[in-house]
C-alpha positions as CSV (number, residue, x, y, z in Angstrom):
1,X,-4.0,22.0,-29.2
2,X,-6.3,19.4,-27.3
3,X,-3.9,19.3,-24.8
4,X,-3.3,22.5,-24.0
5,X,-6.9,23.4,-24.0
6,X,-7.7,20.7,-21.7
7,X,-5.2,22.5,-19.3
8,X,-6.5,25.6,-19.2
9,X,-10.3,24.0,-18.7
10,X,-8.0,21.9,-15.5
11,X,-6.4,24.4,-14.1
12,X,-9.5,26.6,-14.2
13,X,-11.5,23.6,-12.4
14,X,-9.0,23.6,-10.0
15,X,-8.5,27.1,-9.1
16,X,-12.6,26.8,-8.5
17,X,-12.5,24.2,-6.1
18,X,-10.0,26.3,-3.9
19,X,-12.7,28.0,-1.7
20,X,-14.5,25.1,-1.2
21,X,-11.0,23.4,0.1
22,X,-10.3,26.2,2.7
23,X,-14.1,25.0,4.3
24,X,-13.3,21.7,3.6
25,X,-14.4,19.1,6.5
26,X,-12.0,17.9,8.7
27,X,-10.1,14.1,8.2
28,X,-11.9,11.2,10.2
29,X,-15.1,11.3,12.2
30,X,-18.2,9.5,10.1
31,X,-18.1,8.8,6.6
32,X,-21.0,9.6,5.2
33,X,-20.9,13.4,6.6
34,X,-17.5,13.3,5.2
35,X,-18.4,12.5,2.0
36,X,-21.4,14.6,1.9
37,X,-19.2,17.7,2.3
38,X,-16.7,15.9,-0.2
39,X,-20.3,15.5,-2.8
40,X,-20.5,19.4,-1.8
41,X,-16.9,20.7,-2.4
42,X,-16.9,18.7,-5.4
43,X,-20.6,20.6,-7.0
44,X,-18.7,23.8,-6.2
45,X,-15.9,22.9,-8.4
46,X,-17.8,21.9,-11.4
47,X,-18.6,18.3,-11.4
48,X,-21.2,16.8,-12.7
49,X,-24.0,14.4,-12.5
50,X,-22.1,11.7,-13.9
51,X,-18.9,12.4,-11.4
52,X,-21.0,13.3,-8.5
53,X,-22.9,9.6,-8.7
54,X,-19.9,7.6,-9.2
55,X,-19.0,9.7,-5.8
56,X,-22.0,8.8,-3.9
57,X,-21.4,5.1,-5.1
58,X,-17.9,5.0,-3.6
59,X,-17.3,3.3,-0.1
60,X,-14.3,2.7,2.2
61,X,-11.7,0.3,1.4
62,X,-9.9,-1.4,4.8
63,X,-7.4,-3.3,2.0
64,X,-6.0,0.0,1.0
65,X,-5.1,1.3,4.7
66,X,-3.4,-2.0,5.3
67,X,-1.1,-1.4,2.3
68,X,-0.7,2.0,3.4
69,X,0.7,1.1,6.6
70,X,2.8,-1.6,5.4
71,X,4.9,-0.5,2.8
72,X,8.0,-3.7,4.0
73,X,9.6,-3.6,0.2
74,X,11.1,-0.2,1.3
75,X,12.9,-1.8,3.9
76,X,15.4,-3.7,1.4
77,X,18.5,-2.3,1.2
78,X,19.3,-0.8,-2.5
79,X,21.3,-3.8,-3.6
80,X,18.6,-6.1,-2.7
81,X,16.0,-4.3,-4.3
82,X,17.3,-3.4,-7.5
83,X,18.8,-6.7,-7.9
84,X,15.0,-7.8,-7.9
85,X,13.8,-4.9,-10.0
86,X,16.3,-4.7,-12.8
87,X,15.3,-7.8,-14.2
88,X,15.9,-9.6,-17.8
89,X,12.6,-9.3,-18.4
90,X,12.4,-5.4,-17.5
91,X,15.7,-5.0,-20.1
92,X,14.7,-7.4,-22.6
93,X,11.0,-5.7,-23.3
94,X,12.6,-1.7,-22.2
95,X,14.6,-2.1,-25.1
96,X,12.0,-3.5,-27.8
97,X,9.7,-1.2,-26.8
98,X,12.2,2.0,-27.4
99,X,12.6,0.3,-30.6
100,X,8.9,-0.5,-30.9
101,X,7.8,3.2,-30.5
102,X,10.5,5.0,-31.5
103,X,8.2,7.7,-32.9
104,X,6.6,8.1,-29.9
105,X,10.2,8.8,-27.5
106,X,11.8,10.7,-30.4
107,X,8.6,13.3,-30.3
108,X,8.6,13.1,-26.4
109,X,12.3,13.9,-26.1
110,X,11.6,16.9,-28.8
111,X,8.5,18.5,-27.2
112,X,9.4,17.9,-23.5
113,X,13.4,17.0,-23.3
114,X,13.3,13.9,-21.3
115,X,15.0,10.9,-22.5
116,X,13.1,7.7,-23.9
117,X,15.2,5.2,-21.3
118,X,13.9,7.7,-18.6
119,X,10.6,7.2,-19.3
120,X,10.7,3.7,-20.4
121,X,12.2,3.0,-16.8
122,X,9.4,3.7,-15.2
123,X,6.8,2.2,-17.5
124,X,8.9,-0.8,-16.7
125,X,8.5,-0.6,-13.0
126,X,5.2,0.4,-12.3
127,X,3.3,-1.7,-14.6
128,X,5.9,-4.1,-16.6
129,X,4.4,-2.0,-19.4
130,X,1.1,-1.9,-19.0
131,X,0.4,-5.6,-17.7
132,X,-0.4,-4.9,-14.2
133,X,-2.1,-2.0,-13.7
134,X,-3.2,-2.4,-10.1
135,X,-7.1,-3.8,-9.2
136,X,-8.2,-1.1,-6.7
137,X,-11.3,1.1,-6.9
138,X,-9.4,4.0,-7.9
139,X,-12.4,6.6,-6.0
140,X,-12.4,4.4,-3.2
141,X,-9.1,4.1,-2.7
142,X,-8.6,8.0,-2.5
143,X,-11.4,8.4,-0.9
144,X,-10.5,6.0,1.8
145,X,-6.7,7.6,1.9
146,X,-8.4,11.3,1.9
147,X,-10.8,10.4,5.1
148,X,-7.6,8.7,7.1
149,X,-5.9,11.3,9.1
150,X,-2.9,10.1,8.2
151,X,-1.8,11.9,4.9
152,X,-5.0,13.2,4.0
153,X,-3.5,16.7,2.2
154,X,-1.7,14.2,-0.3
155,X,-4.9,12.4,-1.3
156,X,-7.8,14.8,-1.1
157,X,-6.6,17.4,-3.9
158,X,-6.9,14.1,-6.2
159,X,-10.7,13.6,-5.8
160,X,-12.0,16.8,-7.6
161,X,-9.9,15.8,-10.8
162,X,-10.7,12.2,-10.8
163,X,-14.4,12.9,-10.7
164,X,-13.6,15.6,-13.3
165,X,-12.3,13.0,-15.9
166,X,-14.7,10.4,-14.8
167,X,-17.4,13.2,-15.5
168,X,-15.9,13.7,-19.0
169,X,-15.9,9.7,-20.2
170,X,-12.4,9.8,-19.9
171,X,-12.2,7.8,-17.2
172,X,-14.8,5.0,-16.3
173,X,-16.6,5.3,-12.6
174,X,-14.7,2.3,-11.8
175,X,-11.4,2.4,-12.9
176,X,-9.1,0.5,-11.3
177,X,-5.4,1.4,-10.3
178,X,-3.3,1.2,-8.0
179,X,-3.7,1.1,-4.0
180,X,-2.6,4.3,-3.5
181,X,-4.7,6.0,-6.3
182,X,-2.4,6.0,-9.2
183,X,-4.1,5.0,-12.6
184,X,-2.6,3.7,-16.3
185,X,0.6,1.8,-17.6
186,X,2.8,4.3,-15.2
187,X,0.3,4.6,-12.4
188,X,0.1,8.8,-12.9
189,X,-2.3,10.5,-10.4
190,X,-5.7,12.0,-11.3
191,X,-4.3,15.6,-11.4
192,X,-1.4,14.9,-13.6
193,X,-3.4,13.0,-16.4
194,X,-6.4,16.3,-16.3
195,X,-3.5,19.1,-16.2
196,X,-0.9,16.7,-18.7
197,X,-2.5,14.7,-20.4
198,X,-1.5,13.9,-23.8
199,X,-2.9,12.8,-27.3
200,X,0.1,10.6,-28.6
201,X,-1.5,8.5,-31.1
202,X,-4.0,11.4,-32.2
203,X,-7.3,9.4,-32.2
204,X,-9.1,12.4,-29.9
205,X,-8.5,10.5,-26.9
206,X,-6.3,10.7,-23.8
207,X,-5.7,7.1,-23.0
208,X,-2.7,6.5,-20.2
209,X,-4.8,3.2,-19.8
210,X,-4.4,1.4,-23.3
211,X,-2.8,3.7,-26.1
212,X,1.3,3.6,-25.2
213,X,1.8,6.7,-27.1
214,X,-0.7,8.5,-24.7
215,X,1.4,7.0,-22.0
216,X,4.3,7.9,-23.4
217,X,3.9,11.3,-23.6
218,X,1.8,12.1,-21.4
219,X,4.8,10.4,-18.6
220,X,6.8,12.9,-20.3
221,X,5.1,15.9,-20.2
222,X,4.5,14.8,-16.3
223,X,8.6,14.7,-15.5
224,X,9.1,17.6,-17.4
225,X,6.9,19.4,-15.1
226,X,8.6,18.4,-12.3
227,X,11.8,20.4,-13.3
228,X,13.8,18.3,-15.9
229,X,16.8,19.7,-17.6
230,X,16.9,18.7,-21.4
231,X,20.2,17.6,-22.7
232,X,21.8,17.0,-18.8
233,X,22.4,13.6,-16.9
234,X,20.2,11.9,-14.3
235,X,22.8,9.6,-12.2
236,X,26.7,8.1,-13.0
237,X,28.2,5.8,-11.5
238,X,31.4,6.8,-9.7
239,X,34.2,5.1,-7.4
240,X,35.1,6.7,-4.8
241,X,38.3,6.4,-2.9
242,X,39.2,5.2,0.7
243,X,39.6,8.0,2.8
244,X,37.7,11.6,1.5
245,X,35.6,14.1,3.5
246,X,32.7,12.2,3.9
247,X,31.0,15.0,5.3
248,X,30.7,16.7,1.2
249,X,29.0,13.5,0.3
250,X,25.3,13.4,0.2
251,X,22.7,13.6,-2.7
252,X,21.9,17.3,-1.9
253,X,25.5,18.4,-1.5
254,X,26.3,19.2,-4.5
255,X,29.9,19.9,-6.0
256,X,31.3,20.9,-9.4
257,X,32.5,17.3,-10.9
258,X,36.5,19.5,-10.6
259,X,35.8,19.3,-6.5
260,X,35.1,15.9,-6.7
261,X,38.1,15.1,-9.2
262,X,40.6,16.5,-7.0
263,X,39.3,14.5,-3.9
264,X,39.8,11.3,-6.5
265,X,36.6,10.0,-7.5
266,X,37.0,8.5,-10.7
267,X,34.6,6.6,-13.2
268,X,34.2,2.8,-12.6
269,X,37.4,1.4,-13.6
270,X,39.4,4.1,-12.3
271,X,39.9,6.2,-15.2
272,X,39.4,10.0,-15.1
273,X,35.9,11.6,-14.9
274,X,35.3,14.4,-17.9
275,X,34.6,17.5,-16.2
276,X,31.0,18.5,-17.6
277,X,30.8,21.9,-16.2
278,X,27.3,20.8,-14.2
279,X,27.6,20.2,-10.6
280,X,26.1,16.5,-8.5
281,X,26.1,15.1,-5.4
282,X,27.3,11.5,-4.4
283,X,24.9,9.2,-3.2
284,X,26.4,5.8,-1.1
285,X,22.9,4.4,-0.5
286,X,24.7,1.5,1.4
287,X,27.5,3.3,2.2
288,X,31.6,4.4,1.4
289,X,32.0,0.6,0.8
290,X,29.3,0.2,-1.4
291,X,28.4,1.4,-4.8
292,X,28.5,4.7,-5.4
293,X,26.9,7.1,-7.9
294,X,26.8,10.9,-8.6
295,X,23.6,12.6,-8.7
296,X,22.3,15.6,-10.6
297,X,19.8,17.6,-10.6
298,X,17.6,15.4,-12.9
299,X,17.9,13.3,-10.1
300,X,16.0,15.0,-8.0
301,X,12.7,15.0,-10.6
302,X,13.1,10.9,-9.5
303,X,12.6,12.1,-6.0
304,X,9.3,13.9,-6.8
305,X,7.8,11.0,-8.3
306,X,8.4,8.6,-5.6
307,X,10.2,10.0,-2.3
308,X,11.8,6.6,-1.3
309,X,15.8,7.0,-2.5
310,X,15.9,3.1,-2.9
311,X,13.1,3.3,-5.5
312,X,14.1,6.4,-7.3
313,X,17.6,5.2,-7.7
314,X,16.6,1.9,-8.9
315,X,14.5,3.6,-11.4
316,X,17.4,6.1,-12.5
317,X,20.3,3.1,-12.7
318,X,17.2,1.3,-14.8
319,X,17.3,4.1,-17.4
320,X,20.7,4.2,-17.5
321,X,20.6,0.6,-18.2
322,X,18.1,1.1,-20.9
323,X,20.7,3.9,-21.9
324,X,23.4,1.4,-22.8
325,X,25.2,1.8,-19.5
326,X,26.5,-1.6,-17.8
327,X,25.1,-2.9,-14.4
328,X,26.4,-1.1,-11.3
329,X,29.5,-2.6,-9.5
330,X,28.0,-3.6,-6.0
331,X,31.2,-3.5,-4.1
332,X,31.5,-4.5,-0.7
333,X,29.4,-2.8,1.4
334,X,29.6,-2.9,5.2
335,X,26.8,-5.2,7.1
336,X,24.0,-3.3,7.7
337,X,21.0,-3.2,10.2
338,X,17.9,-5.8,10.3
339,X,14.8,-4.3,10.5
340,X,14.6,-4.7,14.2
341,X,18.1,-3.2,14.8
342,X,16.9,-0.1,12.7
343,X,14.0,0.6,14.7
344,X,16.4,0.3,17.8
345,X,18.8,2.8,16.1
346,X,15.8,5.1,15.4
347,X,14.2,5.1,18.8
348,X,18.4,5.8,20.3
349,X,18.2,8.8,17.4
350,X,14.7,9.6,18.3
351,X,15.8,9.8,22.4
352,X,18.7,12.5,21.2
353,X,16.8,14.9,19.9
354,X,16.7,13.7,16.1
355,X,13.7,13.8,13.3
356,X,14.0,10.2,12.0
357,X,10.3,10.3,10.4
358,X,9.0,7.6,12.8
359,X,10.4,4.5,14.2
360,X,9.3,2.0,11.0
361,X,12.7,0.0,10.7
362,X,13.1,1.6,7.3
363,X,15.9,3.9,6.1
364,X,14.5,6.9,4.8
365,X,15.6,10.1,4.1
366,X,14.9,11.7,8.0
367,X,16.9,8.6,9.3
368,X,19.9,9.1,6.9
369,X,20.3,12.6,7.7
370,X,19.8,11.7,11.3
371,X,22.7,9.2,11.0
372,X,25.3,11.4,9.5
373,X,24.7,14.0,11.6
374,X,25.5,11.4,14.2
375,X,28.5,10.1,12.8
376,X,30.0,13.5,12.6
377,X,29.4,13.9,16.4
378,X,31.2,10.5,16.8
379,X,34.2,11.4,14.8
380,X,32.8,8.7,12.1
381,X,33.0,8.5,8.9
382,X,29.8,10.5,7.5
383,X,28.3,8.2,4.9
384,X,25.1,7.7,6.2
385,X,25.2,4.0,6.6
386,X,23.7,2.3,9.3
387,X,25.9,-0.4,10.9
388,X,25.7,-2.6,13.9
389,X,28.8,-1.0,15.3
390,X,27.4,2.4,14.8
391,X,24.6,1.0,17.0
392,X,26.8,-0.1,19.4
393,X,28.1,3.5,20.0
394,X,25.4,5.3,20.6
């Protein structure tokens, strides 16, 4: 009942602080104007003394644009990273932990659908469980992010419900987090703890800081928000044969699993896949030599929590993993692009008209798109891998 309570109070607090948004001061110019109007916007929406002086005593932090603009760990290819990521470590204490609080999962997969791997994955990933829960000024940090012109509408809508839980005690003034303003054991954002917050262990409290239950849960009810299907898969791992229409490939194009039958994708070792009745995508994230895996629409809740498809599906094979599934096969993937050769394959892109999200050196989602649509002009294979010969071509 706490729970839901709470997000009535939230969304009510929110919905308040919506005029004072539309007058809102623009990104940049001097801080302490800036935050004066923040101080303002945030009075309007019902903070209080306590929330509005641990405002006043937050300051610029130049550490947290420099992460901001150098995010390199994206620029790994898929193999590389999850080979880091999936570690023995991340198996070893995923699984005593679903054993550990087995209470906990079992009531989160009851109330909210989602899986215990699932959310175990990322408790693994963002913190190693708890252990490193990030060492930046939380306030600061979104402050900072909300001021910079650079993604301000993704950080400022944080501030208001941050200084509503500090207001509350449920946060300290100087909570610590993560760079980018995420806070406990799976680094949630302000507005997801004060709308979904959770009392796992029922001791009054919502702690996504200390108790695991209150993580637990509280991760859960967070994914299920995001559009999770109870009872339906997240990824599989596929192979897919050496000549198909490339073209029907891509996480968002999704098939019935009979379309992709017929065209001969098969599980791992070559067997027959079981018709399900639900319909997926195949994602190559290093291409039609590479591994291979089909993607549902549970797959695309991943993609809400983190946009980089590198990350999510290291996070979805990690759940699998957690599941009982075996590792991925990594195949034999064509060579790929340094960073340098990607940025010279984004500016060519960027030159012929295409949306490749800026010219980073990273493979995101613009660039991938960007690239098959290339290869299909070229009469290429569309698998939306970047190779040196592709480069060549263009």
């Amino acid at each position: 009942m706490r729970t839901h309570i709470q997000a009535l109070v939230a969304v009510a607090l929110l919905g308040a602080a919506t005029p004072a948004l539309a007058q809102q001061a623009e990104c940049g110019g001097d801080f302490a104007a800036w935050k004066a109007a923040m101080h303002a916007e945030a009075q309007t929406a019902g903070v209080g003394a306590t929330g509005l002086a641990a405002l006043d005593a937050a300051t610029l932090d130049p550490k947290v644009l420099e992460r901001d603009r150098a995010q390199g760990v994206f620029s790994q290819t898929f193999i590389e990273f999850s080979g880091r990521m999936i570690s023995a470590y991340r198996l070893k204490h995923g699984a005593a932990n679903l054993t550990k609080y087995a209470d906990a999962f079992a009531r989160a997969e009851q109330e909210f659908g989602v899986p215990g791997p699932v959310i175990a994955a990322f408790w693994a990933l963002e913190t190693d469980f708890g252990a490193v829960q990030g060492n930046f000024h939380t306030l600061s940090a979104l402050l900072t992010l909300a001021h910079d012109c650079r993604r301000p509408d993704l950080f400022r809508p944080q501030i208001v419900p941050l200084l509503t839980l500090i207001d509350r005690g449920e946060l300290p003034a100087d909570v610590t987090g993560a760079w980018a303003g995420e806070v406990g054991q799976t680094q949630m954002l302000p507005s997801d703890i004060l709308l979904r917050g959770v009392d796992g262990d029922g001791d009054g409290l919502i702690d996504v800081r200390n108790s695991a239950p209150d993580v637990i849960l509280t991760t859960a009810a967070k994914i299920q928000s995001r559009g999770w299907k109870r009872g339906e898969p997240w990824i599989q791992e596929v192979r897919v044969p050496d000549a198909m229409p490339w073209e029907e490939t891509g996480r968002d194009n999704k098939q019935p699993l009979s379309r992709w039958i017929t065209l001969g994708v098969t599980q791992p070792d070559g067997s027959a896949l079981a018709d399900n009745g639900l319909s997926a995508g195949i994602a190559l994230p290093m291409g039609r030599k590479g591994p291979a895996f089909l993607t549902y629409d549970n797959y695309d809740v991943y993609l809400q929590w983190n946009q980089s498809a590198v990350y999510t599906l290291t996070a979805a094979n990690l759940a699998t993993r957690l599941a009982g599934s075996p590792a991925y096969d990594p195949r034999q993937p064509e060579e790929g692009l340094s960073s340098d050769m990607m940025k010279q394959l984004q500016q060519k892109l960027a030159d012929k008209g295409y949306d490749v999200g800026g010219i980073d050196g990273v493979l995101g989602n613009n660039t991938r798109e960007a690239i098959r649509r290339e290869q299909m002009r070229l009469g290429l294979p569309v698998d939306g891998w970047p190779t040196p010969s592709l480069l060549a071509n263009m």
